[in-house]
N, C-alpha and C positions, 0 to 999 in steps of 0.2 A: 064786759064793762071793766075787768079787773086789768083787763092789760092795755087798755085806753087808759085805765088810772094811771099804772105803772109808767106807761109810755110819757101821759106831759108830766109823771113825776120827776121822771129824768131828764128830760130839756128842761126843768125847772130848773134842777140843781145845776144842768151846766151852762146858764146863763146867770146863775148864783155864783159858781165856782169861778168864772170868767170875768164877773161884778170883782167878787174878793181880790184875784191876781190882780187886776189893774182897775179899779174905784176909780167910778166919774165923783166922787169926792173925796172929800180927807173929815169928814165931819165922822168924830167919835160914833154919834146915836146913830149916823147912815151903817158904818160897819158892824153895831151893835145888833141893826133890823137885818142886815145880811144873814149875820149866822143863827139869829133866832130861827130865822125863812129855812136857812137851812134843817136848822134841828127839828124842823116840823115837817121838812120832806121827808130827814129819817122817819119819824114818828108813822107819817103817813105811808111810808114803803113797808115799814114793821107791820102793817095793821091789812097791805092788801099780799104779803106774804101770809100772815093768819086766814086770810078769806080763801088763798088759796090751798091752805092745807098743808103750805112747807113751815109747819110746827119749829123744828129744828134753826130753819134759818129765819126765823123771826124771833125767836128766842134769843139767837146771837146778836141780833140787830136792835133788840130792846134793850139787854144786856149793855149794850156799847151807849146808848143812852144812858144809861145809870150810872154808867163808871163816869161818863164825858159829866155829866151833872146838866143843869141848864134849864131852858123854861119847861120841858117837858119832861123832865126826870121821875116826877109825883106818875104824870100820865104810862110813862113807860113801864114804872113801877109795879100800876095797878094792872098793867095788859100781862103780865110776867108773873102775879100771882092767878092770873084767872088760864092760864097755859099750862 
């Protein structure tokens, strides 16, 4: 099930990444909900690297969460002191 997660986690982001280059709008809050989306695919690629056991590169992946800041920085936070 982890790599069914992984797998639409990543068509997620590159119909996000593909949203962002070229936006069917120019509305601030539309590009605002873009990269929120985004920072919650990292969050959630962080969390199905922990289930798999690569400690190491989830660690980096939350790390990069924290430094970026954003809606999930508290959540990323709290996954980094429990590793």
């Amino acid at each position: 099930k982890i790599d069914e997660a992984v797998r639409q986690i990543n068509l997620a982001r590159l119909r996000i990444d593909n949203e962002i280059a070229e936006p069917a709008s120019s509305d601030p809050d539309y590009l605002l909900q873009l990269e929120s989306d985004r920072q919650e695919l990292d969050l959630l690629d962080a969390v199905c690297l922990m289930r798999e056991g690569k400690y190491f590169k989830a660690r980096k992946a939350l790390k990069a969460i924290v430094e970026e800041g954003g809606a999930y920085k508290a959540d990323a936070q709290k996954l980094l002191e429990e590793l």
